[in-house]
C-alpha positions, 0 to 999 in steps of 0.5 A: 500500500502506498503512502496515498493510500494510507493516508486516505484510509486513516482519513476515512477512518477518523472521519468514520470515527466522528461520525459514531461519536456523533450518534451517541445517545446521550451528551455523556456517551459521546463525551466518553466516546470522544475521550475513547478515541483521543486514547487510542489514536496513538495506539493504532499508528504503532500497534501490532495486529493482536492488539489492534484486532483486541481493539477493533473488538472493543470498539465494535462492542462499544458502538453495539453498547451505544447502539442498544443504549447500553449505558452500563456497558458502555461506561464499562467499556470505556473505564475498564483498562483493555487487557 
């Protein structure tokens, strides 16, 4: 993959990233959501495929928490260390 490409794909993928946040049900979830994303972030430019598949996992759980309007999941999802 060129230098375009990936440039691209980590540019859509922020913006997919400020959309999810947007549709948070609450002012709070999506507070926690946008913190989320700050941490993790760095993480993703450096991490292993281990790690950034326990991550995917993690943030498709987090969505599907915020989808349901899960607030105990969610909230747990995002204080909870990974790991």
């Amino acid at each position: 993959m060129g230098a375009y490409e990936a440039h691209g794909e980590e540019r859509a993928e922020r913006q997919l990233r400020t959309r999810l946040a947007a549709i948070g049900p609450s002012a709070m979830l999506r507070s926690l959501y946008d913190g989320l994303l700050a941490v993790i972030e760095p993480f993703v430019r450096t991490a292993d495929a281990d790690t950034l598949h326990a991550l995917y996992d993690r943030h498709a759980a987090l969505i599907d928490a915020l989808d349901a309007r899960d607030r105990a999941a969610a909230l747990r999802l995002v204080v909870t260390p990974a790991g």
